[in-house]
C-alpha positions in Angstrom: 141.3 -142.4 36.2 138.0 -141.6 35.3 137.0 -138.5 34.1 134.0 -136.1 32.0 134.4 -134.8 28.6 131.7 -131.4 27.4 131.9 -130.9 23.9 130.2 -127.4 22.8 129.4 -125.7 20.0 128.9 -121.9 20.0 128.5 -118.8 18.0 128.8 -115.8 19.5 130.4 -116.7 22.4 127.5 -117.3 24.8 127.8 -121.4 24.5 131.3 -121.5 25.3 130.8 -119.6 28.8 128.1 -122.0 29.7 130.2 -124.8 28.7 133.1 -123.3 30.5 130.8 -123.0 33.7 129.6 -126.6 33.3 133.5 -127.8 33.0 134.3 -125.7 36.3 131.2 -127.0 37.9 132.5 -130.6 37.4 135.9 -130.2 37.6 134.8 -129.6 41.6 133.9 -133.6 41.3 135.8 -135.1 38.8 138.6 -134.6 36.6 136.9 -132.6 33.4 138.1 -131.6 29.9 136.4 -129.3 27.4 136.1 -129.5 23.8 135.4 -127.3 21.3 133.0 -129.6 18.8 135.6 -129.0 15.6 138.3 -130.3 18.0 136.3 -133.5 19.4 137.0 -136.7 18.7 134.4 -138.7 17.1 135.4 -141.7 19.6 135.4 -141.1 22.9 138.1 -142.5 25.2 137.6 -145.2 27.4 137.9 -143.5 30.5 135.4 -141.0 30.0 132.6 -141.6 32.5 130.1 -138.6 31.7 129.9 -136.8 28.4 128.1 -133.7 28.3 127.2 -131.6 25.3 125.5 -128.2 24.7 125.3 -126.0 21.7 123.4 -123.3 21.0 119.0 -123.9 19.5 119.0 -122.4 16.2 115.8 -122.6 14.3 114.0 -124.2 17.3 116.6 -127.0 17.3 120.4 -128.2 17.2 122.0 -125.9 14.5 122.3 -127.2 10.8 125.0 -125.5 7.8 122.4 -122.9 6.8 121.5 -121.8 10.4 125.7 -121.4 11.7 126.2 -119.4 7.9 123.6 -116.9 8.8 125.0 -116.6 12.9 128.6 -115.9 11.0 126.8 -113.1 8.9 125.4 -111.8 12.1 128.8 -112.1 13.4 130.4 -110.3 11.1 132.4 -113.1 9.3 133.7 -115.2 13.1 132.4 -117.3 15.2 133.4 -119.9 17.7 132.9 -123.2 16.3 133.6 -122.7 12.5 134.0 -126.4 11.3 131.1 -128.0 12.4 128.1 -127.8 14.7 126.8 -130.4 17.7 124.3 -132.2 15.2 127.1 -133.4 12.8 129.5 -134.4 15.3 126.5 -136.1 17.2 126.0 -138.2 14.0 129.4 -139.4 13.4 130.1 -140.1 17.0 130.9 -144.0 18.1 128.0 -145.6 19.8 129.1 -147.0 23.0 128.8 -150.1 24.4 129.3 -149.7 28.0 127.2 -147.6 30.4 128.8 -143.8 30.0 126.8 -141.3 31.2 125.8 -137.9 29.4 123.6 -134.8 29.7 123.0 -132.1 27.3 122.5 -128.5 27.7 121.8 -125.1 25.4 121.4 -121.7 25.4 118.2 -120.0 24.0 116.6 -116.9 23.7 114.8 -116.1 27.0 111.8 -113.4 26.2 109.8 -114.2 24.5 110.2 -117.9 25.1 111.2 -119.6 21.7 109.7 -122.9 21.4 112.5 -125.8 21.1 115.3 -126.9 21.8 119.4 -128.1 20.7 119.4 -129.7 24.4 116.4 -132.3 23.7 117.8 -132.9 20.5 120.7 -134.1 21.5 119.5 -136.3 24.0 117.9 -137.7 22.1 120.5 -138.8 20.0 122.7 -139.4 22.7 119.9 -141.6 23.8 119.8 -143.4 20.0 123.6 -144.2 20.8 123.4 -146.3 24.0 124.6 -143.2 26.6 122.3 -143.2 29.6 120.8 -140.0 30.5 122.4 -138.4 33.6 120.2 -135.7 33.8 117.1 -133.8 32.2 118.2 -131.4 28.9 119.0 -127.6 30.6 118.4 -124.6 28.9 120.5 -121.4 29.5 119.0 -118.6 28.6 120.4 -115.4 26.6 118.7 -111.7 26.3 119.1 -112.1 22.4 120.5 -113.7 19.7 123.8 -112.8 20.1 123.6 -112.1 23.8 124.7 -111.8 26.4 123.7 -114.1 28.9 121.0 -113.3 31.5 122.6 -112.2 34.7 123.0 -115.0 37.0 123.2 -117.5 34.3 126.8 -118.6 34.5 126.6 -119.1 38.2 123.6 -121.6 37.5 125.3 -123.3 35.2 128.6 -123.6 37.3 126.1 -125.2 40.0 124.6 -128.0 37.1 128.0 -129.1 36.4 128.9 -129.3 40.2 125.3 -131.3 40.6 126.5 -133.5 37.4 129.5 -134.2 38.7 128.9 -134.9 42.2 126.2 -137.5 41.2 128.4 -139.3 38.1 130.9 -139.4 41.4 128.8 -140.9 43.5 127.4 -143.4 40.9 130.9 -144.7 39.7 131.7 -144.9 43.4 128.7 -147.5 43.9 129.4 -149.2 40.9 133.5 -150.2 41.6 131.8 -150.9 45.5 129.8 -153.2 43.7 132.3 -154.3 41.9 135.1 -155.6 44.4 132.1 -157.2 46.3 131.4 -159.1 43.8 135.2 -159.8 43.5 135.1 -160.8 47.1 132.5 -163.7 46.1 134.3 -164.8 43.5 136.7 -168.1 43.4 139.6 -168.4 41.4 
């Protein structure tokens, strides 16, 4: 059965929930499991139709070492994703041959507007690897630093992952209906 995978990163907290909303979102559609990044595979399994990431932007992009060492000083020591961030798991990840599907997401600070962004980032790599772009990079937006999110944000991102998943189901519905008329055709 086919099925969508979100790997996240997060520090304080606020990444996961998104990610969490995203999963529920598509877990409407398809069947969907979440990852934590430190617990991700760096090949994906063949069954996954849609992968969706989303970390957090630190220093106006995906974070790096220096950037998740001084959100665990702000968090007093803990965060969420300890081992590794979005950016290294991105790099070591299995480029894919076939036509899997993926979308990225983050969460940002929302006043003032911080210029760039983890999301683009990553589709962009996730371009680099062969995945085709489901949908645009979304931004979630959080009142500071370490949060929290800005009211109504969850909800919206529950509603992405429903969109996501509604239109990965429709596409891999097209694609076996393509498929077995093809079969049809075909002479043995």
């Amino acid at each position: 059965m086919r099925h969508a995978l979100v790997v996240f990163e997060s520090m304080f907290g606020n990444t996961k929930t998104i990610a969490e909303a995203v999963a529920e979102g598509l877990s409407s559609q398809i069947p969907t499991d979440l990852l934590e990044v430190g617990a991700a595979s760096d090949v994906l399994a063949g069954d996954v139709d849609l992968l969706v990431v989303g970390g957090p932007t630190h220093a106006f992009g995906m974070s790096r070492p220096r950037t998740r060492e001084d959100a665990t000083r702000q968090a007093g020591g803990h965060v969420v994703s300890e081992r590794t961030g979005l950016r290294e798991w991105l790099a070591s990840l299995e480029r894919r041959t076939g036509k899997v599907a993926a979308a990225a997401f983050d969460t940002r600070i929302d006043k003032p507007r911080v210029p760039g962004s983890a999301a683009r980032g990553a589709e962009k790599r996730l371009r680099k690897l062969s995945f085709r772009i489901a949908a645009p990079s979304e931004s979630f937006y959080v009142t500071g630093v370490a949060g929290p999110l800005v009211d109504g944000e969850t909800e919206r991102a529950y509603r992405w992952g429903q969109e996501l998943g509604e239109d990965c189901a429709a596409s891999t519905e097209e694609q076996e209906s393509r498929k077995t008329s093809d079969d049809v055709g075909t002479t043995r």
